[in-house]
Structure formats: structure tokens, C-alpha cells
LOVEXTOR-659994 format. One record per residue (C-alpha): x, y, z. Coordinates in steps of 0.05 Angstrom, whole numbers, plus 5000, padded with zeros to 4 digits. Layout:
% residues N
XYZ ...
***
This chain:
% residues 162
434931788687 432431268742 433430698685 440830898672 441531008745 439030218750 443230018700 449230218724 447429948800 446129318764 452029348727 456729518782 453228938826 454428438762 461428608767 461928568839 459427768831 464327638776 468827538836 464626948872 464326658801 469526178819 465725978887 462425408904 455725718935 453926418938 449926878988 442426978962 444027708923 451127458890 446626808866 440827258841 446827708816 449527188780 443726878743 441827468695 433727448698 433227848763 435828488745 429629008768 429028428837 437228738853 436129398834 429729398881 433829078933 438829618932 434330138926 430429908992 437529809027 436229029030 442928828998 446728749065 440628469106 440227899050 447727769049 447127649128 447327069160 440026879151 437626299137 432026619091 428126369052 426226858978 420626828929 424427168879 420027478817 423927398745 424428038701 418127908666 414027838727 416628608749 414828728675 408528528679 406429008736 402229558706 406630078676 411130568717 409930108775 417329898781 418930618771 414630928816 417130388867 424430618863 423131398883 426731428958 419931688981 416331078960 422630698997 417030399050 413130099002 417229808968 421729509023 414329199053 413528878976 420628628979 419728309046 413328009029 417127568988 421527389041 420826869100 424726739150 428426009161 430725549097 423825299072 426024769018 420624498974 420923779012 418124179077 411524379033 405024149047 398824399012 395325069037 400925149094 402025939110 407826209125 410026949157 413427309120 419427909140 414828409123 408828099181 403327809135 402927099117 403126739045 398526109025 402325578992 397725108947 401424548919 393824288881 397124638805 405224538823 407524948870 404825638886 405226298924 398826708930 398026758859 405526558834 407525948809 414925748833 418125638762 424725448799 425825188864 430524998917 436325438892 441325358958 445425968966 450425989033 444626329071 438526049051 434025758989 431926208929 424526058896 424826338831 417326538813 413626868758 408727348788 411127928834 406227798896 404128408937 402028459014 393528549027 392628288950 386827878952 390627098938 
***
């Protein structure tokens, strides 16, 4: 039930970018929208009633985890995540992932922090590539009309030990 109830938010949002396909840039949930391997990130989004705060006017900055990294959270994670009374939680994940201000990869510097939405700060180590806590950005410095999207391949969680 809650995965056809995804897929059809997902769907109904992949339709909804079809009409920006013909635009230049993008705000930061048509882009993720639009590229295909962030699916469960835009069905979390809606679910924690994020989609309009990230189509604002920003700038923001996101750490956006792929498919697989959601996927590779322990099973029923995702799921358990999406019940409206675990809406909290899961809008304090989503917001970890989330600074404010367009942080491009040229304004890095190794073992910076940086606050995030949600209050705590990240560690950004740039000794193995480039890395958040314990994600490695796979992708960066995707510009969207309100900000820069990180595309990264762990999902990172607030208090975790980094």
C-alpha cells in the first residue's frame, strides 16, 4: 500500500517536471524530479511537506542520497520513515542533508563544518574526494535556479557518530 501510494506521488511529480523539460534550469525538486535516481529522496520530500520549502527561493544547498543509498538503509527504514507519525523524524533526516546558502565545491576546504536546516553541523573531509560525514559526493555542483544539488551515495543521519 505505502509503495503504490509512492509510486504514484512519484509518478504524478515525474509528470509534473515533464513540463520544465524544455527549461533551461530547474528549482532543486523539478532537477531531482527530472534525473530518475532519486525517487524514494521525492517521495520523502513530499511526505515530510518539504516540496514547496525546496522550490522557494533559497539559495540551498542539498546532499541528495541516490536510490541505492535509501536502499541500503536497514530494511523497512524508508518505510517506517514515511508513516505521518514518524513525519518529525524524518523531516530532521531530510534537513540534515540540507544547508543553507549555495555551497559549490570551489568554496570547500578540508574538515570545514557546516549547519545544517535541521541545527547540527556536517564535517566535510576532502583527504578521499569529497565527503559528507560518511558520504562520498558522487556528483557535484548540480546548479538548479535556487541553489546547488550534491548527489551522494550514503543517506547521512543527525547524532550518527561521522
Amino acid at each position: 500500500m505505502i509503495r503504490t501510494t509512492l509510486l504514484a506521488s512519484v509518478i504524478s511529480l515525474g509528470f509534473a517536471a515533464t513540463s520544465f523539460a524544455g527549461s533551461a534550469k530547474m528549482d532543486i525538486v523539478d532537477t531531482a524530479v527530472s534525473a530518475g535516481s532519486f525517487e524514494t529522496l521525492v517521495a520523502a520530500v513530499q511526505a515530510a511537506g518539504l516540496v514547496e520549502t525546496l522550490r522557494g527561493d533559497g539559495p540551498f544547498t542539498v546532499f541528495a542520497p541516490t536510490d541505492a543509498a535509501f536502499a541500503a538503509l536497514p530494511e523497512g527504514t524508508v518505510e517506517t520513515l514515511l508513516l505521518p507519525e514518524n513525519k518529525d523524524q524524518l523531516v530532521a533526516i531530510l534537513t540534515y542533508h540540507v544547508v543553507p546558502g549555495k555551497v559549490m565545491s570551489t568554496d570547500l576546504s578540508d574538515d570545514m563544518e557546516a549547519t545544517t536546516v535541521q541545527g547540527e553541523s556536517v564535517t566535510i573531509d576532502l583527504d578521499n574526494g569529497v565527503m559528507v560525514e560518511k558520504a562520498t559526493v558522487v556528483s557535484a555542483d548540480i546548479e538548479t535556479t535556487n541553489g546547488v544539488i550534491h548527489v551522494i551515495d550514503t543517506v547521512i543521519l543527525p547524532g550518527a557518530d561521522s
